[in-house]
C-alpha positions as a printed NumPy array, in Angstrom:
array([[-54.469,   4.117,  18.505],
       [-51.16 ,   4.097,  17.824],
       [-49.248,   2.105,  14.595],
       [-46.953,  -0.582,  15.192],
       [-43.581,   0.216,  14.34 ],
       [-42.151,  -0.865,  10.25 ],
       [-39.952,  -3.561,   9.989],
       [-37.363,  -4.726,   8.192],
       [-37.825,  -7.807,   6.16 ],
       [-36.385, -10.789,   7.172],
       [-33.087, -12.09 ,   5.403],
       [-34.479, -15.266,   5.03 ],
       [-38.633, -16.391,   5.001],
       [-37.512, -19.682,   7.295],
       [-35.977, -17.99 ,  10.025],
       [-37.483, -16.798,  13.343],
       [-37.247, -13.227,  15.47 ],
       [-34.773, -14.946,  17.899],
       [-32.633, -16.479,  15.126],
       [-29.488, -15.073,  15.095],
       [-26.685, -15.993,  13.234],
       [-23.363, -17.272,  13.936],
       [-20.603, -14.784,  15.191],
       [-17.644, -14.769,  12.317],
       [-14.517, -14.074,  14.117],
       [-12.501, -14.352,  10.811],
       [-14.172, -11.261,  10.117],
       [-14.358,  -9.477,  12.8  ],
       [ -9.98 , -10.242,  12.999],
       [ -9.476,  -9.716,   8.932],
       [-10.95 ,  -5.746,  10.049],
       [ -7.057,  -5.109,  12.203],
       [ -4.888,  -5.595,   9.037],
       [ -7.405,  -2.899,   6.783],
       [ -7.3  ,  -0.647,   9.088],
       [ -3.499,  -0.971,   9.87 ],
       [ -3.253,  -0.896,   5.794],
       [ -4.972,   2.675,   6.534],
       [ -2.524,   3.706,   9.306],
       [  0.362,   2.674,   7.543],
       [ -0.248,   4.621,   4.3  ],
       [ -1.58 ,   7.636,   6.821],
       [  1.796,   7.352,   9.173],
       [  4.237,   7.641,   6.409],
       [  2.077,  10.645,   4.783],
       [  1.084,  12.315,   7.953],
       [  3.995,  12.12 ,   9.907],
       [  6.157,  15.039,   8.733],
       [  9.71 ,  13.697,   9.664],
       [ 12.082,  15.962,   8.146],
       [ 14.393,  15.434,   5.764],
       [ 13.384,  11.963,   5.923],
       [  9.977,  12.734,   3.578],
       [ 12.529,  14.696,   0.902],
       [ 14.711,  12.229,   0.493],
       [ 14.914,   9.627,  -2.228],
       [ 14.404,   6.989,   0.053],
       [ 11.004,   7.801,   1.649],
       [ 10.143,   8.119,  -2.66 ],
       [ 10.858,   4.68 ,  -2.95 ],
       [  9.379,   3.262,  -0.255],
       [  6.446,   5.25 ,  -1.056],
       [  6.117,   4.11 ,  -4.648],
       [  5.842,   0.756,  -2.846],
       [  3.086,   1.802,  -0.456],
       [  0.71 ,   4.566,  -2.287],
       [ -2.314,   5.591,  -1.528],
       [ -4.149,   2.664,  -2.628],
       [ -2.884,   0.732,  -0.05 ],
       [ -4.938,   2.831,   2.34 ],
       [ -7.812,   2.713,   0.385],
       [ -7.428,  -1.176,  -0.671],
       [ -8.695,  -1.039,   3.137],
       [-11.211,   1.35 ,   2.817],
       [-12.879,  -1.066,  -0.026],
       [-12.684,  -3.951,   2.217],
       [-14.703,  -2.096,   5.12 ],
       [-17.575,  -1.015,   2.421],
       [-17.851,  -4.052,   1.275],
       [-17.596,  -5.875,   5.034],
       [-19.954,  -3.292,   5.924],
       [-22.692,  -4.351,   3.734],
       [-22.055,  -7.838,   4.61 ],
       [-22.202,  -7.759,   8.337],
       [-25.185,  -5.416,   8.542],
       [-27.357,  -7.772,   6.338],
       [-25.55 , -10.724,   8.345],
       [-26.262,  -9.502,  11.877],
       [-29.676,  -8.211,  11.979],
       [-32.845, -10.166,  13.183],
       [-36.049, -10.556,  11.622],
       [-38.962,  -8.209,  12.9  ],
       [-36.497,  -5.334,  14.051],
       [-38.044,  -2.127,  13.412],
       [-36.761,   0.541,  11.055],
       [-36.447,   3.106,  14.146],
       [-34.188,   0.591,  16.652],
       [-32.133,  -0.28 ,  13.269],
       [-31.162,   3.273,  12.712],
       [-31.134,   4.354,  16.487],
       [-28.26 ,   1.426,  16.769],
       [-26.438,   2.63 ,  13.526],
       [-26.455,   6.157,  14.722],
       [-24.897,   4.825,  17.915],
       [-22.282,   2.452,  16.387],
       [-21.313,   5.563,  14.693],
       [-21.695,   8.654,  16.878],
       [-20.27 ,   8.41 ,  20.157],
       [-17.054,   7.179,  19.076],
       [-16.49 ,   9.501,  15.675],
       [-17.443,  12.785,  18.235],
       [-14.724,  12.177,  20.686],
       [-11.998,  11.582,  17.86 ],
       [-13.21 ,  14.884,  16.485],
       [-13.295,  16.531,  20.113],
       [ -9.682,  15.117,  20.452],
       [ -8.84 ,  16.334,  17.118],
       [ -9.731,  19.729,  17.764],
       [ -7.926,  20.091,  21.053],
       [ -4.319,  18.768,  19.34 ],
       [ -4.562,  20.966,  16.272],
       [ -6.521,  24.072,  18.102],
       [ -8.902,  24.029,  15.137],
       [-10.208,  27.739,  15.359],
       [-13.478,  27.073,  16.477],
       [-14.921,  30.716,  15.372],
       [-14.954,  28.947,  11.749],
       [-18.036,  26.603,  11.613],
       [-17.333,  25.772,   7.864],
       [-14.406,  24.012,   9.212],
       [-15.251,  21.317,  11.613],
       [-19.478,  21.71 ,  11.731],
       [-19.92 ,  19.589,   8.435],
       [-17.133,  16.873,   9.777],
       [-19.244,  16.803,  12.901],
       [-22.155,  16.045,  11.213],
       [-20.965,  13.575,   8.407],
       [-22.08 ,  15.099,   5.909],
       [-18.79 ,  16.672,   5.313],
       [-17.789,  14.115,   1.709],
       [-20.644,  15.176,   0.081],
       [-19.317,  18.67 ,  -0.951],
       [-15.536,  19.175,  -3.434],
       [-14.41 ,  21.605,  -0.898],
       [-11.609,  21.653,   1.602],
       [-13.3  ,  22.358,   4.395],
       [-15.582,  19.202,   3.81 ],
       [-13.514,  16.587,   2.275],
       [ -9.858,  17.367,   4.141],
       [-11.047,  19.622,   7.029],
       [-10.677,  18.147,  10.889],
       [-10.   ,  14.952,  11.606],
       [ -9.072,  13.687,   8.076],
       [-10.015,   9.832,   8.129],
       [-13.387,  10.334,   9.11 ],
       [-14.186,  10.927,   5.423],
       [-15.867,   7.49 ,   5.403],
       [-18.266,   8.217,   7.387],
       [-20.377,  10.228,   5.678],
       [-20.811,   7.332,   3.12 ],
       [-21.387,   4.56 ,   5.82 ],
       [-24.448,   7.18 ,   7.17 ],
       [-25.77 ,   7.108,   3.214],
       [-25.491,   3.272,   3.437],
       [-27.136,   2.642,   6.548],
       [-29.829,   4.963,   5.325],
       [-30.601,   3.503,   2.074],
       [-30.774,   0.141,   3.424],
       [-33.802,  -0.543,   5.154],
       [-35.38 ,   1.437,   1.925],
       [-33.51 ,  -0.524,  -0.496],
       [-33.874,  -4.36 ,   1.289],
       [-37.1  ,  -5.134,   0.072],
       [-35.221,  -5.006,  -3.661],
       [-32.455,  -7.079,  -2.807],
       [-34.497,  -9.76 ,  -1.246],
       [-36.635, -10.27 ,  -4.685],
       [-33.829, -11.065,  -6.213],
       [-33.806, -15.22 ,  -6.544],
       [-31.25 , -17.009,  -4.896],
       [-29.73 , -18.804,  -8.606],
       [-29.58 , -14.898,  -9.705],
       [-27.291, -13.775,  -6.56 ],
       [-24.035, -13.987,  -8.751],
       [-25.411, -12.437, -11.527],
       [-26.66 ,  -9.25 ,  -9.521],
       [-23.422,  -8.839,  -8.01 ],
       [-21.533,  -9.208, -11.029],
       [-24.095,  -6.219, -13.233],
       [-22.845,  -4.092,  -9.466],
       [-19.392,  -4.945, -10.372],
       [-19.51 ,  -3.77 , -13.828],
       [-21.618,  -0.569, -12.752],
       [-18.949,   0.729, -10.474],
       [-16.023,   0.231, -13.431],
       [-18.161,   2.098, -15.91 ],
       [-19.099,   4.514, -13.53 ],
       [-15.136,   5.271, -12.815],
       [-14.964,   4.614, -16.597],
       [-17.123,   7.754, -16.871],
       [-15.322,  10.319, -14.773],
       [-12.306,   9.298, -16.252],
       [-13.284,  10.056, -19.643],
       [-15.623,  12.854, -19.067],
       [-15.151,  14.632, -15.604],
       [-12.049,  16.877, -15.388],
       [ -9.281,  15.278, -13.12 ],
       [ -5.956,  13.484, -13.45 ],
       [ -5.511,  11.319, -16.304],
       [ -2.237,   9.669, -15.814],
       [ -1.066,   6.15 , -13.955],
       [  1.311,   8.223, -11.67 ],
       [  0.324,   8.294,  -7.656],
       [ -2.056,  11.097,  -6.705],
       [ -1.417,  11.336,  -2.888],
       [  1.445,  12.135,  -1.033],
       [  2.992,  14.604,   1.332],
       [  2.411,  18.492,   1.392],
       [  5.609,  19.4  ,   2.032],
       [  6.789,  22.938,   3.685],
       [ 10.016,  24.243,   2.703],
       [ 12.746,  23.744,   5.29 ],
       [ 14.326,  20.168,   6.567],
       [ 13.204,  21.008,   9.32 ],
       [ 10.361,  18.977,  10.633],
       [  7.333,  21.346,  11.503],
       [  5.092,  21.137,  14.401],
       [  1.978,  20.741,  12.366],
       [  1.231,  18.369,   9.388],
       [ -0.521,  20.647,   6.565],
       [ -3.843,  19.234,   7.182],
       [ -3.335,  20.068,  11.615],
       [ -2.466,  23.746,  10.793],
       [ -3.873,  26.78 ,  11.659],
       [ -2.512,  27.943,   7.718],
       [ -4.623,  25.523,   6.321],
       [ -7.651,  25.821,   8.4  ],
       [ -7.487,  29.783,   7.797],
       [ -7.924,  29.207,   3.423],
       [-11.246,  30.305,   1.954],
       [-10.981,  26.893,  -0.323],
       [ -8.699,  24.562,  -1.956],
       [-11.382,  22.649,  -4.475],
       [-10.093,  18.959,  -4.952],
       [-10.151,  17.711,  -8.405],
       [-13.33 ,  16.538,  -9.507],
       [-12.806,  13.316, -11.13 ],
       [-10.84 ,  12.042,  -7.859],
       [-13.986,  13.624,  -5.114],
       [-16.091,  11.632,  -7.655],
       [-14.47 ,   8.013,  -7.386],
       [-13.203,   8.163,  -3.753],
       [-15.002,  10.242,  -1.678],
       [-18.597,  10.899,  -2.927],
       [-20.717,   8.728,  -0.564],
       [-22.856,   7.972,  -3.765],
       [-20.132,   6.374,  -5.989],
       [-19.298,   4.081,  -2.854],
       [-22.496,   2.981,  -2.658],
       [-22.685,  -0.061,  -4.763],
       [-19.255,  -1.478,  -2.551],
       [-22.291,  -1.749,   0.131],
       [-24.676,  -3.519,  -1.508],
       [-22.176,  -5.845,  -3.158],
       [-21.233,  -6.829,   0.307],
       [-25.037,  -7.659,   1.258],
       [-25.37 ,  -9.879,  -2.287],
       [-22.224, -11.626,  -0.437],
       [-23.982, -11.959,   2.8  ],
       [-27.165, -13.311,   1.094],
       [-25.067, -16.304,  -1.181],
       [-23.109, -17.259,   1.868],
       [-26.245, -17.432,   4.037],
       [-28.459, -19.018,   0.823],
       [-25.646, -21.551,   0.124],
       [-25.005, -20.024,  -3.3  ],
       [-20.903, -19.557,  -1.891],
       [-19.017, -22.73 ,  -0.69 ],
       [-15.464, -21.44 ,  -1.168],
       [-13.464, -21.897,   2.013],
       [ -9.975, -22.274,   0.463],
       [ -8.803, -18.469,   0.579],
       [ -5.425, -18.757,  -1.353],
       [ -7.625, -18.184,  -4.652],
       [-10.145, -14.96 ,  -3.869],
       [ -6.335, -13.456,  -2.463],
       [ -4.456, -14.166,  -5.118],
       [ -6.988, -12.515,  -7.174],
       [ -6.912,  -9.553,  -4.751],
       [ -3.352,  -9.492,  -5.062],
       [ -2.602,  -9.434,  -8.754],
       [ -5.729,  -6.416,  -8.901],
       [ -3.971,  -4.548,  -6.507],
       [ -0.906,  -5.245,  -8.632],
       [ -2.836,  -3.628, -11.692],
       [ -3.641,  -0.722,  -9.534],
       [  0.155,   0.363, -10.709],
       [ -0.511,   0.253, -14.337],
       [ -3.916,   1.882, -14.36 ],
       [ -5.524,   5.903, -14.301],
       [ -5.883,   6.892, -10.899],
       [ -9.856,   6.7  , -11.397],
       [ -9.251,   3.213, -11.183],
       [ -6.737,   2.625,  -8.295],
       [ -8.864,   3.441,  -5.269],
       [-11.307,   0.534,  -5.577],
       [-12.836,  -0.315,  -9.048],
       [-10.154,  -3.359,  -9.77 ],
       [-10.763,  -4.336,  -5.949],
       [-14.199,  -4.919,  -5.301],
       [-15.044,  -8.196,  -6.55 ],
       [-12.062, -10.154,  -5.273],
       [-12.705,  -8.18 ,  -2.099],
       [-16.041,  -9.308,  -1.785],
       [-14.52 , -13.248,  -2.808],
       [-12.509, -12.644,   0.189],
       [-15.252, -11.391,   2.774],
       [-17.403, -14.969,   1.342],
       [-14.695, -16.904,   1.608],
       [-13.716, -16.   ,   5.437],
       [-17.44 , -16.45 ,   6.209],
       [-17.467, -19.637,   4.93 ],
       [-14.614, -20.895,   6.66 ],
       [-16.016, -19.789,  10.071],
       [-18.985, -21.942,   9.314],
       [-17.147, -24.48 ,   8.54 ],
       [-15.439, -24.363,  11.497],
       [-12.195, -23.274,   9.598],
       [ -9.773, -21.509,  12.407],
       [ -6.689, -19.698,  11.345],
       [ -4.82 , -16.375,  12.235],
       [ -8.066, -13.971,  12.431],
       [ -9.868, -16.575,  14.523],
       [ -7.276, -15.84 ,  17.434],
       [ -8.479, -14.131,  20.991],
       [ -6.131, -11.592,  20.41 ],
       [ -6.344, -10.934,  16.546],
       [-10.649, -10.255,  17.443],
       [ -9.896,  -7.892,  19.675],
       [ -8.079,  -5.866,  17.867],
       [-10.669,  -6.232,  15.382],
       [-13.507,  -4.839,  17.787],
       [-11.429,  -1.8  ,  18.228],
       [-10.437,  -1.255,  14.622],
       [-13.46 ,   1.209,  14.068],
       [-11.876,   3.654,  17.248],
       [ -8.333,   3.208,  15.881],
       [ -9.054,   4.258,  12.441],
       [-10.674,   7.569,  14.296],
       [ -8.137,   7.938,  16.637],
       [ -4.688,   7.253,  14.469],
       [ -4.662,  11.378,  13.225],
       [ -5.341,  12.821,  16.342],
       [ -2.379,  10.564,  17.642],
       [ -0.376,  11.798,  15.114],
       [ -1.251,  15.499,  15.646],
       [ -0.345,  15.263,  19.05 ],
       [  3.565,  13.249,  18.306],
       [  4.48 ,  15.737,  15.791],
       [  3.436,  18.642,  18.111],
       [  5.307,  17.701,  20.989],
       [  7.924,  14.934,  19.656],
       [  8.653,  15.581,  16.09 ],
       [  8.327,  19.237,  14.881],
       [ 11.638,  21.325,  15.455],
       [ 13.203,  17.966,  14.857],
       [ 15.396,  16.352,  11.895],
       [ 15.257,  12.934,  11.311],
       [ 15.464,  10.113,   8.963],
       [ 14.558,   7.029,   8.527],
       [ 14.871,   5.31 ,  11.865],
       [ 12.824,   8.491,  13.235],
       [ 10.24 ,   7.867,  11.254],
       [ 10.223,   4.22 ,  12.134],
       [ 10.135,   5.318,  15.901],
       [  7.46 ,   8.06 ,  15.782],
       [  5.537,   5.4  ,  13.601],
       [  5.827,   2.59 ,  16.294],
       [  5.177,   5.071,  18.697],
       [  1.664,   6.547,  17.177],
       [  0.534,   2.453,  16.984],
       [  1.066,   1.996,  20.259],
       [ -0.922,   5.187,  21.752],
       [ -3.164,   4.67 ,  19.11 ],
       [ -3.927,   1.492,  20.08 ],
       [ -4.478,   2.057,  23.478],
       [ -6.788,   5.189,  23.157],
       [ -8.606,   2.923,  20.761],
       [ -9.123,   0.055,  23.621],
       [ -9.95 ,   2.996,  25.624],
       [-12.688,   4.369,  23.301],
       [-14.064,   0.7  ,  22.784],
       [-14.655,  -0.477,  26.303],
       [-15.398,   2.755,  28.032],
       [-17.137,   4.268,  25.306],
       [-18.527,   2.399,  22.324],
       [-19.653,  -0.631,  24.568],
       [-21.309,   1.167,  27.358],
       [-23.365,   3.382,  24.921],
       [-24.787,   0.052,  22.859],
       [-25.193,  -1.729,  25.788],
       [-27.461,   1.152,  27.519],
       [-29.017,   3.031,  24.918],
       [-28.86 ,   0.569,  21.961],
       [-31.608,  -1.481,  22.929],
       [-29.571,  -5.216,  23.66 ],
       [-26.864,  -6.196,  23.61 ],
       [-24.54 ,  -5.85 ,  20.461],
       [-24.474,  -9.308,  18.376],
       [-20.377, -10.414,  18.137],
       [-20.676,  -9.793,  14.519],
       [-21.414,  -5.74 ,  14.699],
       [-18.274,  -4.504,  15.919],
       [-18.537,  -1.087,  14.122],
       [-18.226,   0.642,  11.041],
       [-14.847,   1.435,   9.681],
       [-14.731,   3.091,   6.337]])
């Protein structure tokens, strides 16, 4: 006799096995501008155009667009992420097919990025510390260089969307005791966990303590531009270690740490779908996101990447649900804008890789300035937009669609950390 597969709770206790919700194309569109955010920020720090990243210009425009810009769109996808998987999935699906379909959504798409990785950089495949623990995801949960900056660099995330897909079908039965009047109230105690927690390693974990910018370019000497950015060369991948500083592994990229970003996205899901969020005009929730983001200047860098951001993030997220269920079309609603959201998961993968491959063959042995830069940059969004497409219809699509079990709801268009 065999046992019948576990289940995952249903959201709600009224609603049926076939009950599915409604697709939220505002959401599914709002995913194209984080993860051209990411590109953006990654384009003007991965592309080494030469003298164009010494000069005092590319300093200014960078103070404008640091590295929270990147990760202002990181936040939004942990937070989305949360939202959408306790949005999209049906009552009575069993634990296995829910983590079969995760490991899918995930797999498939993140291998050939690395694959194409490897084959632009010639990552010295001899040296497993160097691309096996990217492979596997589990590559952010180690300080190292190998792990956290090794291969294909923006598939850091990742590793923490595996940890939140994991602890969800463990940790649902929790959420769903908590009464609806109380939904606010539980997201705001997750709020004010995450700022002590970056409260914490600022005070007490060894790290940078000042407001100034933390990321930017590794430069080689020379104005010359070379044929590899720092992170794509065989110099780098032949270093015993390069140990990140603690405080900054802690608060960005320990899977751990992101964890409550998740779960503040599902207490989302659950107020919009409970009626506890009515909100549909958005100018508030992004005003609020704008003047955090604005505050992101003034604070440690423990606090830039996405403490200030979450909750108007997640006012955001409710706020475009709510419109689509009110029927509220705009910009994200359009054809094309959805599109380009269903392939923002392969374009966030693809984007470095892209950019290997330009500065290998177009840009290194090259000096340019600003209207290079501009070029190469238009240049690596167009490619990377097409091998995105590529990945999503011949790849991504035709795996959920034959090993996935059904069909993909509209909603589930794919991680993007």
């Amino acid at each position: 006799m065999t046992r019948p597969p576990k289940t995952l709770p249903a959201p709600v206790a009224t609603e049926t096995p076939d009950q599915r919700h409604p697709a939220l194309p505002s959401l599914t569109g709002a995913r194209w501008w984080a993860a051209f955010a990411v590109f953006v920020l990654h384009a003007l720090v991965f592309l080494p155009v030469y003298p164009f990243q010494k000069s005092d210009l590319f300093r200014r425009i960078h103070q404008w667009m640091p590295m929270q810009l990147g990760a202002a769109g990181v936040t939004f996808f942990f937070v989305l992420s949360g939202f959408i998987i306790y949005w999209s999935f049906r009552p009575g699906m069993s634990i296995r097919l829910f983590y079969r379909r995760r490991v899918l959504k995930i797999y498939p798409t993140h291998l050939v990025a690395a694959a194409a990785f490897v084959l632009a950089a010639g990552v010295p495949l001899h040296r497993l510390v160097v691309w096996l623990p990217n492979v596997l995801l589990v590559h952010a949960w180690v300080p190292k260089w190998s792990t956290v900056g090794g291969l294909n660099v923006p598939s850091w995330s990742l590793a923490s969307e595996l940890l939140f897909y994991l602890t969800f079908p463990l940790l649902l039965p929790v959420v769903r005791r908590i009464p609806t009047r109380k939904l606010l109230l539980a997201a705001a105690v997750l709020v004010i966990v995450v700022l002590a927690l970056h409260a914490a390693y600022y005070l007490w974990v060894p790290g940078p303590k000042g407001i100034a910018n933390a990321f930017a370019p590794r430069l080689v000497p020379g104005d010359t531009s070379p044929y590899f950015e720092l992170h794509a060369s065989q110099a780098w991948f032949a270093q015993p270690d390069i140990p990140v500083a603690q405080s900054y592994w802690l608060g960005y990229t320990f899977p751990l740490s992101r964890l409550p970003e998740f779960y503040l996205g599902v207490l989302t899901a659950r107020m919009v779908l409970e009626g506890r969020w009515r909100n549909t005009r958005l100018a508030p929730p992004m005003l609020a996101l704008v003047l955090t983001y604005a505050a992101t200047w003034v604070v440690p860098v423990d606090f830039k990447m996405s403490a200030l951001l979450i909750a108007p993030m997640a006012a955001v997220v409710a706020t475009l649900a709510a419109r689509d269920l009110h029927g509220i079309r705009g910009l994200n609603t359009h054809p094309r804008m959805v599109w380009l959201g269903d392939i923002s998961y392969a374009f966030y993968l693809i984007q470095f890789p892209i950019m290997v491959l330009v500065t290998r063959f177009l840009i290194g042995g090259g000096q340019f300035g600003i209207l290079g830069w501009t070029g190469f940059a238009l240049l690596v969004l167009v490619l990377s937009t097409a091998a995105a497409a590529a990945l999503y219809h011949w790849v991504d699509v035709p795996v959920m669609n034959r090993f996935a079990g059904r069909s993909a709801p509209r909603t589930e268009s794919g991680p993007i950390p």
